[in-house]
Structure formats: structure tokens, C-alpha cells
LODO-991115 format. One record per residue (C-alpha): residue in three letters; x, y, z. Coordinates in steps of 0.25 Angstrom, whole numbers, padded with zeros to 4 digits, always signed. Layout:
LODO-991115
ALAXYZ/...
end
This chain:
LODO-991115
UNK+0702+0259+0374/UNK+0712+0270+0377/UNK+0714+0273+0391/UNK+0717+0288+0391/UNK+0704+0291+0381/UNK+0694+0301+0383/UNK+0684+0293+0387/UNK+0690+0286+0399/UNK+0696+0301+0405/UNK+0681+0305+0401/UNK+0687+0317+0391/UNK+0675+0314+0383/UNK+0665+0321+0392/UNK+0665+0335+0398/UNK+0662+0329+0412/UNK+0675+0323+0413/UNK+0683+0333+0407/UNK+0678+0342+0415/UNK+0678+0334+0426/UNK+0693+0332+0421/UNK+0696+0345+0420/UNK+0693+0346+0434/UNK+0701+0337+0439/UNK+0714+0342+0432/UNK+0710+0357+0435/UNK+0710+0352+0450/UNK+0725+0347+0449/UNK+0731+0358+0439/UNK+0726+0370+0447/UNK+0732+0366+0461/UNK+0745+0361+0455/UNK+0748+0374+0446/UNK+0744+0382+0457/UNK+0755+0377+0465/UNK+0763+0378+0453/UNK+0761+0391+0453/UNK+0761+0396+0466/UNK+0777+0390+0467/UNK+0782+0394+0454/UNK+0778+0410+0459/UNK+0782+0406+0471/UNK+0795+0404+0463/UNK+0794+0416+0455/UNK+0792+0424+0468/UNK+0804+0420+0473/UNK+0813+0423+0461/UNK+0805+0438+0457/UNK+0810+0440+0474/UNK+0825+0437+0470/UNK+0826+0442+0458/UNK+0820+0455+0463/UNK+0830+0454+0473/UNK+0841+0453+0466/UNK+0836+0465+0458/UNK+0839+0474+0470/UNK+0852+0469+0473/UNK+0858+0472+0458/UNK+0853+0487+0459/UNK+0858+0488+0471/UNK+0872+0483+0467/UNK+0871+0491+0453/UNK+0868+0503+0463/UNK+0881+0499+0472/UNK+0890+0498+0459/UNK+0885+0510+0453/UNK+0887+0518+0466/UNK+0902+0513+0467/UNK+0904+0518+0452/UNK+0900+0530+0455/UNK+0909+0531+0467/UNK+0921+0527+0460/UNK+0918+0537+0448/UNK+0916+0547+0456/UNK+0929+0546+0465/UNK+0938+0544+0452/UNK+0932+0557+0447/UNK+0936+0563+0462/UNK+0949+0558+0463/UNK+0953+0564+0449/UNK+0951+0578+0454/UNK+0965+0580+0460/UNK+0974+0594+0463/UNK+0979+0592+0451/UNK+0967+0589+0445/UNK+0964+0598+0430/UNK+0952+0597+0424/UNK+0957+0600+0411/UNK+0967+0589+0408/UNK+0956+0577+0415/UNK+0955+0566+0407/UNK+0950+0552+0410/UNK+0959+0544+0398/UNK+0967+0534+0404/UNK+0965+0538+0419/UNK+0956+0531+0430/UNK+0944+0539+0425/UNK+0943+0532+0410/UNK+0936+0520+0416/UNK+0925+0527+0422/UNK+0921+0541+0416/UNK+0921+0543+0401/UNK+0921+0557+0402/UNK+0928+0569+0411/UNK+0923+0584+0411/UNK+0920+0596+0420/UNK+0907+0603+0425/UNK+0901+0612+0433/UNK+0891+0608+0442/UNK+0883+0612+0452/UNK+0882+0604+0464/UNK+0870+0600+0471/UNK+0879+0595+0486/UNK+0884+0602+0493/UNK+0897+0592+0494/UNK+0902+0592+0481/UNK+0898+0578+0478/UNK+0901+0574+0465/UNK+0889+0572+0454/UNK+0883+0562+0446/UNK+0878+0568+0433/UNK+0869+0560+0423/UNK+0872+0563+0409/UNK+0865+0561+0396/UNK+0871+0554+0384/UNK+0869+0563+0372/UNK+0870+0551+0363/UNK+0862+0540+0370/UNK+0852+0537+0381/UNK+0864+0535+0392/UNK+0867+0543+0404/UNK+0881+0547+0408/UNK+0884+0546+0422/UNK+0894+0558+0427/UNK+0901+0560+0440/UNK+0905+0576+0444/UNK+0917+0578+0453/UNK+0917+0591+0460/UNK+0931+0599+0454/UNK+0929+0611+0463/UNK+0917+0619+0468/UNK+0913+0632+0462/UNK+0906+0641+0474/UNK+0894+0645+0465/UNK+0888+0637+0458/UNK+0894+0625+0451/UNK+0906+0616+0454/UNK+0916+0610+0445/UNK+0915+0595+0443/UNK+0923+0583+0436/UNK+0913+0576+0427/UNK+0918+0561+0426/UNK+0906+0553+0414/UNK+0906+0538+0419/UNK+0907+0529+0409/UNK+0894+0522+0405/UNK+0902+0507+0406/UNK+0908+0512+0419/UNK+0896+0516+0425/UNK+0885+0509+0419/UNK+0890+0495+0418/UNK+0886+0492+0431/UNK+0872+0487+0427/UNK+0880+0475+0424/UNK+0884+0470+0437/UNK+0872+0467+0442/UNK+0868+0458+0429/UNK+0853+0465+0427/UNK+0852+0470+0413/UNK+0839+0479+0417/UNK+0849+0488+0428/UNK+0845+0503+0425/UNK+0849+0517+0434/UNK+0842+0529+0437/UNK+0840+0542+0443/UNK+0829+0545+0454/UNK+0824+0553+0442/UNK+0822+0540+0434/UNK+0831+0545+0425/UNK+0838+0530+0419/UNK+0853+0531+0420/UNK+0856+0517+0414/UNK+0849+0505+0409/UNK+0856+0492+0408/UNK+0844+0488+0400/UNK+0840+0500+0390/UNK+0827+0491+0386/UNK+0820+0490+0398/UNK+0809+0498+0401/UNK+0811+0511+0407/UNK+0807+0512+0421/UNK+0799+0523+0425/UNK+0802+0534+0434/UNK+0791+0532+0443/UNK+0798+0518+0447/UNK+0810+0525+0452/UNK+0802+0534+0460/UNK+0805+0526+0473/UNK+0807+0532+0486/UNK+0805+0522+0497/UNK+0817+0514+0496/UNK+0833+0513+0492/UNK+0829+0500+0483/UNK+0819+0493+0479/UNK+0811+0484+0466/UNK+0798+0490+0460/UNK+0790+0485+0448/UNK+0785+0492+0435/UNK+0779+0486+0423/UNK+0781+0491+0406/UNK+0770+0488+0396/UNK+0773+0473+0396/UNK+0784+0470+0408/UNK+0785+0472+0422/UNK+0799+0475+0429/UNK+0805+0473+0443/UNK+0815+0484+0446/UNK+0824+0483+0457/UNK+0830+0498+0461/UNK+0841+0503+0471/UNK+0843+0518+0475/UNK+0857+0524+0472/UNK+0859+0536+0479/UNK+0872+0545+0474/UNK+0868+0557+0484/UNK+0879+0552+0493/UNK+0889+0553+0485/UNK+0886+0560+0472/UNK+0877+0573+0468/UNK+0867+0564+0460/UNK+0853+0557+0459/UNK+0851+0543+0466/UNK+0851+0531+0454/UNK+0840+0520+0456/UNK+0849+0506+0451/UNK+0837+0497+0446/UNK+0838+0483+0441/UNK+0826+0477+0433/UNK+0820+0464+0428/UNK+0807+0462+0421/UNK+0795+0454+0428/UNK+0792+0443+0422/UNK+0779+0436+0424/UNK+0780+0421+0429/UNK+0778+0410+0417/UNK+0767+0399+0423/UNK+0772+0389+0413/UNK+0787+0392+0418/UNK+0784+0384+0430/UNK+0780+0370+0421/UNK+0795+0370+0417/UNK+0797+0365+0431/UNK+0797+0350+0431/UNK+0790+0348+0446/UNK+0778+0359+0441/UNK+0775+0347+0430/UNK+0778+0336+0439/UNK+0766+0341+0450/UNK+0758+0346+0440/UNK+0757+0331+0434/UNK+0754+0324+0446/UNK+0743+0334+0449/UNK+0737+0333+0437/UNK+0739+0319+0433/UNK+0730+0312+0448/UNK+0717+0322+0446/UNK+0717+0319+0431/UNK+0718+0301+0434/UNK+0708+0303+0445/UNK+0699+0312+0437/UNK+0701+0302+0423/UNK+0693+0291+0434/UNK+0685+0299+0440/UNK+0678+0305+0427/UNK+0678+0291+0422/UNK+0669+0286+0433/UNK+0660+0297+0431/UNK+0658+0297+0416/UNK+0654+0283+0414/UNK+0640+0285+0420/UNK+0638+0299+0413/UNK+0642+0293+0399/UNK+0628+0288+0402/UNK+0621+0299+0408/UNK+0626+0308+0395/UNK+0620+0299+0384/UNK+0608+0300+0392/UNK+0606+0315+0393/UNK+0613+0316+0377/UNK+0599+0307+0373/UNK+0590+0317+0381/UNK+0599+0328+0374/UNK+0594+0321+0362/UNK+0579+0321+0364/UNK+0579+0306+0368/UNK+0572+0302+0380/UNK+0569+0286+0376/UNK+0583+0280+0384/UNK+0586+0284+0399/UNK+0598+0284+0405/UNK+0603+0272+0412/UNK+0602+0275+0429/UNK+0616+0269+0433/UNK+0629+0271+0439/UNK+0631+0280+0451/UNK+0618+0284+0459/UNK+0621+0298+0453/UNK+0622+0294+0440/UNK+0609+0285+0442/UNK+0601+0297+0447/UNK+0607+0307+0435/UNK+0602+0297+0425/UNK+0587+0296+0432/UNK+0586+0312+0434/UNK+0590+0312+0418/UNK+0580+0303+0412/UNK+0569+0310+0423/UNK+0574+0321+0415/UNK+0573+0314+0402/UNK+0559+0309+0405/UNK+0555+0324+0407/UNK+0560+0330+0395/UNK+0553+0319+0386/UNK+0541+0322+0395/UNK+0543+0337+0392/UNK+0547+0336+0377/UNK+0532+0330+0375/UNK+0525+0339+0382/UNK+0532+0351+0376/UNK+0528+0346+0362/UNK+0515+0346+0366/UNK+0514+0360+0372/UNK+0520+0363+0360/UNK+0508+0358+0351/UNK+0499+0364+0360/UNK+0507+0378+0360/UNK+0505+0375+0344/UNK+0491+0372+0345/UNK+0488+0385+0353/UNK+0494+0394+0343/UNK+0489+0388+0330/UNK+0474+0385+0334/UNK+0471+0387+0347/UNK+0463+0373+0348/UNK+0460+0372+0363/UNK+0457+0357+0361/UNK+0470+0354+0354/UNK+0478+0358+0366/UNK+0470+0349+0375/UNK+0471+0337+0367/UNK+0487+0340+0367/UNK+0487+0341+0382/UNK+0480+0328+0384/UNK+0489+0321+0375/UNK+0500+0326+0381/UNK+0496+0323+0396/UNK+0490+0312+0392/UNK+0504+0308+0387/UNK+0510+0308+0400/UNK+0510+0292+0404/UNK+0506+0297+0418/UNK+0492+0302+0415/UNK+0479+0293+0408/UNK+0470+0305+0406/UNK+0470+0321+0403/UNK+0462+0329+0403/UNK+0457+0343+0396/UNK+0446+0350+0403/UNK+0442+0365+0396/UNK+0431+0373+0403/UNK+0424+0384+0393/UNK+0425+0394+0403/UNK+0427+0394+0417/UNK+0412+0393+0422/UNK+0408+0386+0409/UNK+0400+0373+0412/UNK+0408+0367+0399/UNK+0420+0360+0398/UNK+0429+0354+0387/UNK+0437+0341+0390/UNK+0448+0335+0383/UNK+0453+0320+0389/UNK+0459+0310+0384/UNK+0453+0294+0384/UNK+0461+0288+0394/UNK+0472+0281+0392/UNK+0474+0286+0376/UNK+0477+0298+0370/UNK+0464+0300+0365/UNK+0459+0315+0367/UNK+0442+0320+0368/UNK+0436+0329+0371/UNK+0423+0332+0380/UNK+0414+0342+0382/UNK+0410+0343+0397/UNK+0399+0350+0405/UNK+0402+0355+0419/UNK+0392+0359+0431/UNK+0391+0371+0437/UNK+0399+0362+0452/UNK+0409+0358+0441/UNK+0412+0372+0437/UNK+0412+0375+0454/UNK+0421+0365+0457/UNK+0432+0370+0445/UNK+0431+0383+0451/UNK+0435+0381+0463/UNK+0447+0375+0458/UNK+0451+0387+0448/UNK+0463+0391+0456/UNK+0468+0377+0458/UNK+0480+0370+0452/UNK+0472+0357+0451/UNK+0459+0353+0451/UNK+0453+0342+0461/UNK+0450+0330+0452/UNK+0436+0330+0461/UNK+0433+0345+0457/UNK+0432+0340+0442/UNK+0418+0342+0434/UNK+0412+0329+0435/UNK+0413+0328+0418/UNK+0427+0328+0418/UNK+0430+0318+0430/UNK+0420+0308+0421/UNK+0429+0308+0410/UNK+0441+0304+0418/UNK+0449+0291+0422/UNK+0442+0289+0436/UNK+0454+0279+0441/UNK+0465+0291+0439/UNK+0470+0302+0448/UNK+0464+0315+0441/UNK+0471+0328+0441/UNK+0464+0342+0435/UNK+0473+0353+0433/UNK+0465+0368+0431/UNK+0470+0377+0419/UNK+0467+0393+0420/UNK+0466+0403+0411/UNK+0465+0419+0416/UNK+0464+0411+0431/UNK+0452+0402+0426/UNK+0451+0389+0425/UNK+0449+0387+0411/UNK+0452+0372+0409/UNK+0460+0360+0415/UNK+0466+0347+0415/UNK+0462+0334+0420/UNK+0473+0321+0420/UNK+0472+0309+0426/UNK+0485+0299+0431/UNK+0486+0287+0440/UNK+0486+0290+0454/UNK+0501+0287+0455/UNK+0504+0298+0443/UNK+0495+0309+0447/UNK+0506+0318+0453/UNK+0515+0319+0444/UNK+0506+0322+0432/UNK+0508+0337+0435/UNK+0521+0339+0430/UNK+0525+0351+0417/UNK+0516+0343+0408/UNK+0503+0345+0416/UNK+0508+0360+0419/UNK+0511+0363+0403/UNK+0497+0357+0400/UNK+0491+0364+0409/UNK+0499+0378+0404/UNK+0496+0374+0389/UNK+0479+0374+0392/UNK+0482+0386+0398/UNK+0488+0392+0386/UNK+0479+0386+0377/UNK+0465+0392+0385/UNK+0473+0405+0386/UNK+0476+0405+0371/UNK+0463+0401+0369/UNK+0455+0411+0377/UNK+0465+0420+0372/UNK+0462+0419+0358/UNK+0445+0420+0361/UNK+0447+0432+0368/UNK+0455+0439+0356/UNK+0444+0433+0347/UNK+0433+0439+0356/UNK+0439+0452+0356/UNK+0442+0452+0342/UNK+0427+0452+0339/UNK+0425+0465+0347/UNK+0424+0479+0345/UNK+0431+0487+0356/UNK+0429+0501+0360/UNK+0436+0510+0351/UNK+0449+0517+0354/UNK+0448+0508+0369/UNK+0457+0499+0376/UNK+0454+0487+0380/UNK+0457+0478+0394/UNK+0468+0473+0388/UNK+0474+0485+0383/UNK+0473+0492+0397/UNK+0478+0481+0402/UNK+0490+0482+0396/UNK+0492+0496+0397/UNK+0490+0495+0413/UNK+0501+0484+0413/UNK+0510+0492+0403/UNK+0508+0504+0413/UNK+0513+0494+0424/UNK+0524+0490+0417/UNK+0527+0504+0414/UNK+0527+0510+0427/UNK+0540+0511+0438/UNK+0540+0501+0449/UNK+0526+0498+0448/UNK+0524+0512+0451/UNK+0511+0518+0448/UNK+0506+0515+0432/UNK+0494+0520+0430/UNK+0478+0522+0432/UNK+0467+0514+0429/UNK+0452+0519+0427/UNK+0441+0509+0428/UNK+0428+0517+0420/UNK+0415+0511+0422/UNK+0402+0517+0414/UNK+0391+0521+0423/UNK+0375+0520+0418/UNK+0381+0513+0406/UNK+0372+0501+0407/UNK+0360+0512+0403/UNK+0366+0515+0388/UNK+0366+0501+0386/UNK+0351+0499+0392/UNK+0346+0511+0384/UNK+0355+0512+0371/UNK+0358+0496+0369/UNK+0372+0493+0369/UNK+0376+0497+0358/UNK+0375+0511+0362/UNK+0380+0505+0376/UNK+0393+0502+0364/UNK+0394+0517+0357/UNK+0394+0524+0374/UNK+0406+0513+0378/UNK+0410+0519+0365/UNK+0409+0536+0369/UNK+0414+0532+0382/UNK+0425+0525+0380/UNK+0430+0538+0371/UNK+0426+0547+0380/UNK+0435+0540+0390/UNK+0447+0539+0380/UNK+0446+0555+0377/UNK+0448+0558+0391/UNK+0463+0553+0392/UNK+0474+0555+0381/UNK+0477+0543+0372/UNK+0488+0537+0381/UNK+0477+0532+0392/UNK+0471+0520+0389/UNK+0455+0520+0390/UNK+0450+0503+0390/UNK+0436+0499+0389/UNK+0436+0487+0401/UNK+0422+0483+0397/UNK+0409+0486+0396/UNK+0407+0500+0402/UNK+0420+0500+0409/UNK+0433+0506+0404/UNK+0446+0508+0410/UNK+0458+0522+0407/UNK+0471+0518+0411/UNK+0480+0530+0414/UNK+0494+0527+0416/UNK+0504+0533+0424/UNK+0494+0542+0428/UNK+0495+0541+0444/UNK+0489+0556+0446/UNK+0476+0552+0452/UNK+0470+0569+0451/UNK+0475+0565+0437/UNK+0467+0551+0436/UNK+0454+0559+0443/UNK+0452+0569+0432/UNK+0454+0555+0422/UNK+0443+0550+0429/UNK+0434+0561+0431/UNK+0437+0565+0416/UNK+0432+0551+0411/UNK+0420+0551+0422/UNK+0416+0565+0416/UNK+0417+0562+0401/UNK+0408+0550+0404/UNK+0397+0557+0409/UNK+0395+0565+0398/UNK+0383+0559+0391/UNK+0381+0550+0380/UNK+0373+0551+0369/UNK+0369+0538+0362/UNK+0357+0537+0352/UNK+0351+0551+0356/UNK+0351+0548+0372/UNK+0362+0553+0381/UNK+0367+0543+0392/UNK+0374+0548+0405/UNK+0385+0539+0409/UNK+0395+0539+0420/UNK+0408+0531+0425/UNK+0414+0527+0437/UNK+0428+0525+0438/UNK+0438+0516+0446/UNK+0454+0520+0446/UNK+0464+0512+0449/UNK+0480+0514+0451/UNK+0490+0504+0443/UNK+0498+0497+0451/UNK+0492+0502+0463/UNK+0480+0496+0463/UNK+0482+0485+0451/UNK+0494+0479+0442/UNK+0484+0476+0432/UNK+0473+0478+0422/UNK+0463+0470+0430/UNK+0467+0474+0444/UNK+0467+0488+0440/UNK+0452+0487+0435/UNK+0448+0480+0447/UNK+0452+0490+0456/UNK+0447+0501+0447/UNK+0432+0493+0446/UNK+0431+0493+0462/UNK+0436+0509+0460/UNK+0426+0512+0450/UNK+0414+0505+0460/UNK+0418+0514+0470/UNK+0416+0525+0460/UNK+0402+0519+0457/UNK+0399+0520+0470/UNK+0402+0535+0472/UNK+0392+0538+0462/UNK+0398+0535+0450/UNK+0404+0545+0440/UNK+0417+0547+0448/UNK+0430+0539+0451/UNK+0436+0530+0462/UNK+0451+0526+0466/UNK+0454+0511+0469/UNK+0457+0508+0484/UNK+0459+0495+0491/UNK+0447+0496+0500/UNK+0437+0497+0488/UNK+0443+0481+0485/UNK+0440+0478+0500/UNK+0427+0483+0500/UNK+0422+0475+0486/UNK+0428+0462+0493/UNK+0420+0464+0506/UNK+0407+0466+0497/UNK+0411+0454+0489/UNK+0416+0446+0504/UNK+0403+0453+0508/UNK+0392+0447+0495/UNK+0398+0432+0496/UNK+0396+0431+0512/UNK+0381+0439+0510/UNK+0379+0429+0498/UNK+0384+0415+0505/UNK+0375+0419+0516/UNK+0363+0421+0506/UNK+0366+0405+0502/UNK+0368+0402+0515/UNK+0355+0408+0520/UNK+0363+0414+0531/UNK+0354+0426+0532/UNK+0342+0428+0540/UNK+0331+0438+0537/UNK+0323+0443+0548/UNK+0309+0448+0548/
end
């Protein structure tokens, strides 16, 4: 075996190489940290001295230049003698020829009033150089000029200078940040605004080009002392380099540090994560035969008391997704079942196989009532202990029917509350639990299951719960599918909405509507004397008036109010957005007056009359149904006033119906109780 392979550092996981990495991160950040900090440290340092330096060659460029000057301009002086003739001076072979290359004579005026001599700056005519002139007073004229010995320096002589100081980057200019001289004519110009400085004799400043920055160290020359001229600025410049972070590893200490930092964390890591692998390896080809749909080997519970419960907690985990994986399959036949052929008894049979299935339980049961005050009941159950399904038809009491309905709300059902059929067809020596399923808030079924006394409690786990939601579904879809038949074989009155249809709209309205802000208005109609068509004329005549009234109603509002037949004799108008209650009363008295007109059916007029109920969306009601139960108490109070006329809901007319309810049950338990005595 190699010793340095991936296995034993445990490379061939991403546990240990991230735990590696970890380790090594720890020691490389603290130790290039301090590498860092010392090599700026370092750098520091050096920028301060160089900087430093900077200043002291400008200023002994600015000394030299200044003592040039001095000498030039006293040769120049001390030429001008008593027998001094400006027409035979000549500099060739005198003292001059070193210094200027060039002699002639000017008028100038002067700026002083103590005939200082001049520095004048001339342009080359040739070239981008600048000639440096000194200007001797001769004799002063008393108008406007004087008479001055122009002595041109000679570039070598004056400009040569630069050199002394060793910086290849020296340059001179005027306060105007006109450039005298560069030592360098490729370096970038600097720009006027830098020399703009008026808050010290010397100093350094930075400035930055496209792709460099540059220190520039500057000292202040000032000539008015001695001369008629500008102050020179002497500058010195060196580019700023940015620090190279792999300059500091040429450095045989860096390397040295670096190593030993590295080389401890990464052997204590190497044992540590080899420690810890050992009882993973095991865990991962656990979780890798989960990953692979096998649940038939469970992970061995060994090593560290963490390791031991990890590998409990995932074949806990294991046993659950088998568990699931089954009854998802058989959710999903049944989900097949309801959409192919709604067979009622299919599903049941498939439930009690798969609870059934469950070791924990001996019997299920299926129990489907016809409706929820039917005497009848279907019952599905296997024979227990097999998975033999049957099924049996049961008759229930009236006491039975009692008994269920006072458990209609309940989560479960009390094993002693069972009709007396079904607890005849179970195990009598097992714990029995009955669990209720509702439809539309009515208990429409349940199921019955039966476990040792032991077990019982934790039967109602997800498989219960889906069991329970699947018969649910599947009496839902059901009932579903025989009220669509039911209203497919009926005739609807023309050109109306139905319940459905308003209710939709009364929700869309809701929906529409800003904050729950007001949405629209509901009407609740209700026919009076219309019992008497159907006495007189039959019903079939009861069936053409529904018909007159119902267009009468519809031709009283434009096509974007929806007009519903409720049932029977009532309809209902739904006026969205309409919040305008004088508005709302003329819709009322409108309809009220349109329905009063008489009918003529078969030769025989009929009078008829309405009474209406009104109620606000979603003052008094967030839906269809509550909308309509507050309009129906509206529209009894409307009876009450003598019909033919309209009434608002209010709170109280809901207070006074429950005290005459609160009012009829007390007078009517005192009836059974004989708790009334009559007196003669």
C-alpha cells in the first residue's frame, strides 16, 4: 500500500478535502497575512526615503542652478567697463566663451525700479528648446527703455545641471507652468494645475497618466531678489510603482515560515480526517443503496455514539420511504381509478389492501353511508387476518343514525358509538378505532381499523391521513360527477343564471374590488301568491309564469347585471359596484312594479307580487351563501311590511330570528317535558 495515497489523506471524499482545505486555509491565511503586513511595512519605509531624497536633489538642483545664474550674470556685469564699446564685444576666446554662446544689445523696459538685471526666456526657432538670456543694464534711458547687454547661456553650460543630482526625470518651469527643461523629454507632461502651489516653498504631490502614477518632489526658486524674472519650480520625479506580492517569496525566511505553518495543520489534519472517514465509508454506501431505491440491508449501528445514532436515524429514515413509496403507488391507482371509471368500490378495496398491508393492523374497514340520514350502509372489510376483501350491505336504526350525528364534527369516532351491525363484524379481542370522512361538512363515510392494544397509537400516521383524504376525493368526485348528470337532464330557464354562475360572479366582484372595499349588491326576489298559479293552472303553467317573470326581471337591468333563478319561485340580481343605495331602490321598486303587472295564462289573469331582501358585498357577506342568508332574513321582513315592497339587511334582524329559534326549542322541550300547566 502506498502511504501518501488518496485514500489514506482521504482525497477521495469531499468531506475530507474540504475538511483539508480547511485546515490548510487556517495556516496559509495567518502566515501571508503576516507576510504581507511586513513586506508593506518594508515598502513603506523605502517610498518614505526615496521621497525624501526626491526633495533634497531639487533642492540642490535649485542651489546649482541659482549659483550659475549668479556667476553668469556677474561675468556679464563685470565686462561693462569705462572703456567698455558695445560695438567691438566679442565673446571668442575671452572668459565669456564658456558660458554664453551668444552677445548682443537691447532695449528693454524695466519692471524695478533698481536696475536688476533680467532673465529673458527665448524660443528656439528650430526646436522645442528654450534659451536662457541674462540682460545687464548698459545705461538707463529717462523715458522708456533702457539699454541692456544680452549675454544667451549656453545650453551645456546651464542645463547640464540635471546631471548632478543622478534623476534622469529633473524638469524646470515657470509658475506659469511654462516647461524650461526636461531631462527626460518622454515622460508625461505634468500639468499646470499641479504647479499651482501656494502653501509651501517645497514639497511632493501625486498625479496619475492613463496607465501610471507619479511622485514629484518640488522646490521653489525664487530669482525676485536678484534678477527681473519669474520664480522657477525645480522638480524631480519617479514613477509609483505598485508593490509585487510574489516579490516577497524571493525572500528565503518568507518560505521558511510559510512551510512550517503549512506543513503541522496539514499532518494533524491527514489523522484527523482519517479517523473520521473510516465510519462514514459505511454510512455512504448506506445512504448510496437508499439513493438506489434499495431498502432490503440496513446500515450497521457501530462505532462512535454519533455515528451509531446517525446510522439508526437513516434506516428510521429508510423504513419510512419504503413505507411511503407503497402507499404512494397505491394513491396512485386509486387517483387512476377516479379518473377512468369512478368505481367507488374499487377505491375501497385498494384502501383496505393497503392499510391492511401495514403489519400493525389485522382488520380495515370501509363503511359508506347513502346519504347522511339514510338507514342504509355499504361495508367493505377484509376476513381477518387475509387479504381478502367483501363487501356487505347493512341496515342502520334510527339511534344508530343519532349516535353518528352527534359525532359529525369529531376527528374520530368512539368505538362504543358504532352501529351495532358494523361492531358485529369486527375482531372483538382488538383496540378498534373509526375515523369519520366529510363531504360538504357531512359525514358521508368512514373508516374502521382494528390493531393490538399495543399498536393502536401509532396507526394514525400519513397513511391513515392519505386514506382518509383519498375517500374523500373519491365521494367528492363522485357526487361530483351525479350532480353534473342530474343537471344535465334538466331544462333551465332561458337567458338566466344559475347559483353557480352568481356565485362566481359575486366572488369575481370580490376579487375585483380595492381592499376589500365595497363590491356590489345583492337582491334576494321571492314571488308572492305564487303557490295559487300552481294550484289553479297546474304546474305547467306555474313553469311558463317562472318563465314571463324571470324576463320581465332580466328586461329591467342592462345585459351586464346578472339576473339567477335561486330556485323555485325565488331569484336573485346581482348589481356590481353599484353602492348608490337611492340607485339600488328604484332597481327594486322597478322589479316590484314590473311584477305586479298581471299575467295572463290560459285566458285567466293572475296578480302576483315580490318581496325583496338586499344585501351589501362584503359588508354584510364574502360570499354567495352568506349574501343570500342575509338577503332571505331582509326579504321576511319585507313580507312582514305588507309585501310588495323592500327591506335592507341589518344585524338585529339575525338577533331577533335567533331568539324566536332560542325561543321555539325552549317552548318545545317544555312541551316534551310537560313543564306547562293549564289552568281552568
Amino acid at each position: 500500500m502506498r502511504i501518501f495515497s488518496d485514500r489514506w489523506f482521504a482525497l477521495n471524499s469531499s468531506i475530507g478535502r474540504r475538511t483539508l482545505s480547511v485546515f490548510l486555509i487556517a495556516a496559509l491565511v495567518p502566515s501571508i497575512s503576516i507576510t504581507l503586513l511586513a513586506n508593506y511595512t518594508n515598502d513603506k519605509n523605502n517610498d518614505e526615503h526615496l521621497l525624501v531624497r526626491l526633495q533634497n536633489d531639487s533642492h540642490s538642483l535649485g542651489l546649482a542652478l541659482l549659483s550659475q545664474l549668479r556667476t553668469s550674470n556677474e561675468l556679464l556685469t563685470l565686462a561693462i567697463t569705462d572703456s567698455f564699446d558695445p560695438e567691438t564685444m566679442t565673446i571668442d576666446g575671452g572668459n565669456l566663451a564658456p558660458i554664453f554662446d551668444k552677445l548682443d544689445f537691447r532695449y528693454l523696459e524695466s519692471q524695478t525700479k533698481n536696475d536688476l538685471s533680467k532673465i529673458l526666456i527665448d524660443d528656439s526657432k528650430v526646436s522645442d528648446e528654450k534659451y536662457i538670456s541674462i540682460a545687464v543694464p548698459i545705461d538707463k534711458d529717462l523715458q522708456t527703455e533702457n539699454l541692456f547687454l544680452v549675454g544667451r547661456l549656453d545650453s551645456e553650460f546651464i542645463w547640464n545641471m540635471a546631471e548632478l543630482v543622478g534623476n534622469n526625470n529633473s524638469c524646470i518651469f515657470l509658475r506659469d507652468g511654462t516647461r524650461l527643461f526636461c531631462a527626460n523629454n518622454n515622460m508625461p507632461p505634468i500639468e499646470s494645475k499641479s504647479l499651482d502651489i501656494n502653501t509651501s516653498r517645497t514639497g511632493i504631490f501625486e498625479w496619475k497618466t492613463n496607465a501610471d502614477t507619479w511622485q514629484t518632489a518640488y522646490w521653489e526658486l525664487f530669482l525676485t531678489g536678484q534678477f527681473d524674472a519669474q520664480t522657477w519650480i525645480i522638480t524631480q520625479t519617479i514613477a509609483d510603482s505598485p508593490n509585487e506580492f510574489w516579490s516577497m517569496f524571493s525572500r528565503g525566511d518568507y518560505i521558511q515560515i510559510l512551510l512550517i505553518l503549512v506543513l503541522l495543520p496539514l499532518l494533524a489534519a491527514t489523522i484527523h480526517i482519517r479517523k473520521t472517514m473510516q465510519p462514514i465509508d459505511g454510512l455512504m454506501a448506506g445512504v448510496k443503496r437508499i439513493a438506489r431505491h434499495d431498502h432490503s440491508q440496513q446500515i450497521a449501528e457501530s462505532g462512535p455514539l454519533e455515528f451509531a445514532r446517525l446510522a439508526r436515524s437513516i434506516n428510521t429514515m429508510s423504513s419510512n420511504i419504503s413505507s411511503q413509496i407503497k402507499t404512494l403507488h397505491s394513491f396512485s391507482e386509486i387517483d387512476r381509478i377516479l379518473l377512468s371509471k369512478k368505481d367507488l368500490g374499487s377505491v375501497c378495496q385498494l384502501l383496505i389492501q393497503l392499510l391492511v398491508g401495514n403489519k400493525e393492523l389485522s382488520q380495515a374497514m370501509v363503511v359508506l353511508l347513502d346519504t347522511p340520514t339514510s338507514c342504509k350502509a355499504n361495508v367493505y372489510k377484509n376476513i381477518p387476518g387475509t387479504m381478502s376483501i367483501e363487501n356487505i350491505k347493512c341496515n342502520l336504526t334510527e339511534p344508530d343514525i343519532a349516535n353518528l350525528k352527534k359525532m359529525e364534527h369529531s376527528d374520530s369516532i368512539q368505538a362504543d358509538l358504532l352501529p351495532d351491525e358494523i361492531r358485529l363484524l369486527l375482531e372483538t379481542d382488538r383496540n378498534t378505532a373509526a375515523y369519520p370522512v366529510h363531504v360538504n361538512n357531512l359525514m358521508r363515510a368512514f373508516i374502521v381499523i382494528s390493531a393490538d392494544d399495543n399498536k393502536i397509537s401509532s396507526i394514525f400516521t400519513e397513511l391513515l391521513e392519505g386514506s382518509l383524504e383519498r375517500l374523500a376525493l373519491a365521494l367528492e368526485t363522485i357526487e361530483r360527477h351525479r350532480k353534473l348528470e342530474f343537471q344535465a337532464s334538466r331544462d333551465e330557464l332561458p337567458q338566466l343564471a344559475n347559483k353557480r354562475l352568481l356565485a362566481k360572479r359575486v366572488d369575481q366582484a370580490l376579487v375585483n374590488s380595492t381592499n376589500g372595499d365595497f363590491a356590489g349588491t345583492l337582491l334576494y326576489i321571492d314571488l308572492d301568491f305564487f303557490k295559487s298559479i300552481n294550484d289553479i293552472a297546474g304546474h305547467i303553467a306555474g313553469d311558463r309564469a317562472l318563465n314571463l317573470i324571470g324576463q320581465r326581471i332580466k328586461r329591467t337591468f342592462s345585459s351586464s347585471t346578472t339576473v339567477a333563478r335561486i330556485g323555485g319561485d325565488e331569484f336573485a340580481v346581482f348589481l356590481p359596484q353599484m353602492a348608490n343605495k337611492t340607485r339600488v331602490a328604484e332597481a327594486a321598486d322597478e322589479i316590484i312594479h314590473a311584477l305586479r303587472q298581471p299575467i295572463n295564462l290560459a285566458g285567466i289573469e293572475h296578480q302576483l307580487g315580490a318581496s325583496i331582501g338586499i344585501a351589501r358585498l362584503p359588508e354584510d357577506g364574502k360570499d354567495l351563501e352568506e349574501l343570500l342568508f342575509k338577503a332571505d332574513l331582509a326579504m321576511y321582513e319585507a313580507k312582514k311590511a305588507g309585501r310588495n315592497t323592500w327591506r335592507y339587511y341589518q344585524p338585529k334582524m339575525k338577533e331577533t330570528v335567533q331568539a324566536r329559534v332560542s325561543f321555539e326549542t325552549e317552548l318545545r322541550k317544555a312541551v316534551e317535558n310537560e313543564e306547562f300547566t293549564l289552568y281552568v
